[in-house]
C-alpha positions in Angstrom: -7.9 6.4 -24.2 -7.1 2.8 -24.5 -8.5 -0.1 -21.4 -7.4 -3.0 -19.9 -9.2 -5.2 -17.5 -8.9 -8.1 -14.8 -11.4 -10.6 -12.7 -11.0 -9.7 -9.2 -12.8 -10.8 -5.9 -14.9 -7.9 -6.4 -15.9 -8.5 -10.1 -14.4 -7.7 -13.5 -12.7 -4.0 -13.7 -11.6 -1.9 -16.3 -8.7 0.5 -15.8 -8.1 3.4 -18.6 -5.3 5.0 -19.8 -5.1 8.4 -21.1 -2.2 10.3 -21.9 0.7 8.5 -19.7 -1.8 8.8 -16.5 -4.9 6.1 -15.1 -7.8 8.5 -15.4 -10.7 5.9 -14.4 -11.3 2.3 -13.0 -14.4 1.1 -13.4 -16.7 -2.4 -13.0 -16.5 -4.0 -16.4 -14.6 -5.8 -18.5 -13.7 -3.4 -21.5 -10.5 -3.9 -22.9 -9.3 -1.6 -25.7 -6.1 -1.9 -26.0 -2.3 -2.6 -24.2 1.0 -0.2 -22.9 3.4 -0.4 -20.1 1.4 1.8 -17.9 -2.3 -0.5 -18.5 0.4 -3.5 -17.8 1.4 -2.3 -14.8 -2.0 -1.2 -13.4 -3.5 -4.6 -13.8 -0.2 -6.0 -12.6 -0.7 -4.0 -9.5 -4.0 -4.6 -8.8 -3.5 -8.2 -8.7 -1.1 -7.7 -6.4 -3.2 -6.3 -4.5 -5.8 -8.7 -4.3 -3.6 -11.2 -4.0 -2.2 -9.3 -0.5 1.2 -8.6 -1.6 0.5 -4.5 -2.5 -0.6 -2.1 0.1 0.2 0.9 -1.7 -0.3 1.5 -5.6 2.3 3.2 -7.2 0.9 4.5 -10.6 1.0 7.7 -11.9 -2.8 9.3 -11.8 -5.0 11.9 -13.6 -8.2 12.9 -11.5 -10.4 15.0 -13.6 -12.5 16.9 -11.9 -12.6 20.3 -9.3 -10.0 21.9 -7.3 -12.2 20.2 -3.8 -12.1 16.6 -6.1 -8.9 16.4 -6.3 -8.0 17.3 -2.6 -10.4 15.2 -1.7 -8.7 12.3 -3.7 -5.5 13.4 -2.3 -6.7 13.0 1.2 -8.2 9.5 0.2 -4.9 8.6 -1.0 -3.2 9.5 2.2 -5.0 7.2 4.0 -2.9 4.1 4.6 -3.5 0.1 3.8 -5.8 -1.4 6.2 -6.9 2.2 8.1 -9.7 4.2 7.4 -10.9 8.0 8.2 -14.3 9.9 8.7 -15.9 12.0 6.1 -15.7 14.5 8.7 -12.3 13.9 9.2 -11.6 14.8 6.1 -14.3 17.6 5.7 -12.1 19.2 9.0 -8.5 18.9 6.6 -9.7 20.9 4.0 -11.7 23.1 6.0 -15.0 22.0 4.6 -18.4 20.0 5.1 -18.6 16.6 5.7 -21.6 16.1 2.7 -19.4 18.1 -0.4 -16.2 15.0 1.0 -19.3 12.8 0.6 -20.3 13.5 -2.4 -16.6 13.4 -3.8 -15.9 10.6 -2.3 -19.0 8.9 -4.3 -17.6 10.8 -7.4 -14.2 9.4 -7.2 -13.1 8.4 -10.6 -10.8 5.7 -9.7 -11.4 4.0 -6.8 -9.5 0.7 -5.6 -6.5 2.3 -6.4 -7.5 6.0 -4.6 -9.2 4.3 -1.7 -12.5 5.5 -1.1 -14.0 2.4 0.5 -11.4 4.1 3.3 -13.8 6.6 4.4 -16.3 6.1 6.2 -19.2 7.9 8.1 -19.4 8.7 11.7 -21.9 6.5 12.6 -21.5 3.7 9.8 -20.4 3.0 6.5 -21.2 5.1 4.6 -22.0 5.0 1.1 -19.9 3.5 -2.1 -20.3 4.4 -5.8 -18.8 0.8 -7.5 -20.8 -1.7 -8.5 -22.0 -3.8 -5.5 -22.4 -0.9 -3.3 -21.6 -1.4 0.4 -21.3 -4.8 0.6 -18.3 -4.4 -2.1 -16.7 -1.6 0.3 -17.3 -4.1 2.9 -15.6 -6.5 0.9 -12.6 -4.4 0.5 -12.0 -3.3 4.1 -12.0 -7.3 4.8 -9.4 -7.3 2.6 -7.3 -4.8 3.9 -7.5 -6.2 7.7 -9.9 -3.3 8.7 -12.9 -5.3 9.1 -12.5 -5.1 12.8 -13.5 -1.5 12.2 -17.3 -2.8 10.8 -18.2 -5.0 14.0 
């Protein structure tokens, strides 16, 4: 697995490579190597930060469980600048809202699989990157959906 990172509004992150797929983003600022893919990752996520990328376009890995993945898959679905409920969600795949919760928190690449997209029924809701809510806050500002928070 080989790393690249970037400073972004939200702090450093780190995005990993692993065979010819982005397996993980994460809040740091490990570097550990270079390729084409890593390139266009951090190329993309400037991009996006910088408001010219609404959707990433990167081929992905999510390790994890059958109900991880389709949750990730249901996150992914979710357009720039929109959000959905956990419940929402939880009604898709025919399952609890807490289990779409808990994925959602265990979401190994988020930014690019949008989990600060989800949100509770009464609320925000929770977010696993560094910075917590007010990160998740942060994003949705980003992506125009901050009308949703008031």
């Amino acid at each position: 697995m080989i790393s690249a990172s970037l400073e972004t509004p939200v702090g450093a992150l780190s995005v990993t490579e692993r065979d010819g797929a982005i397996v993980r983003l994460d809040w740091s600022a490990a570097a550990t190597g270079r390729s084409a893919l890593l390139d266009r990752a951090v190329a993309q996520l400037r991009a996006y930060f910088a408001g010219e990328l609404t959707e990433f376009d990167l081929p992905l890995h999510v390790e994890g469980s059958d109900f991880q993945k389709a949750v990730c898959e249901a996150m992914q679905a979710i357009p720039f600048g929109e959000t959905r409920t956990y419940g929402e969600i939880a009604k898709d795949l025919g399952a609890p809202p807490q289990p779409v919760g808990n994925a959602c928190g265990g979401n190994p690449i988020p930014v690019i699989i949008p989990c600060h997209r989800v949100l509770s029924a009464t609320g925000l809701g929770g977010f696993s990157g560094q910075g917590g809510v007010e990160t998740k806050v942060a994003l949705l500002k980003h992506e125009g959906a901050a009308g949703l928070l008031i």
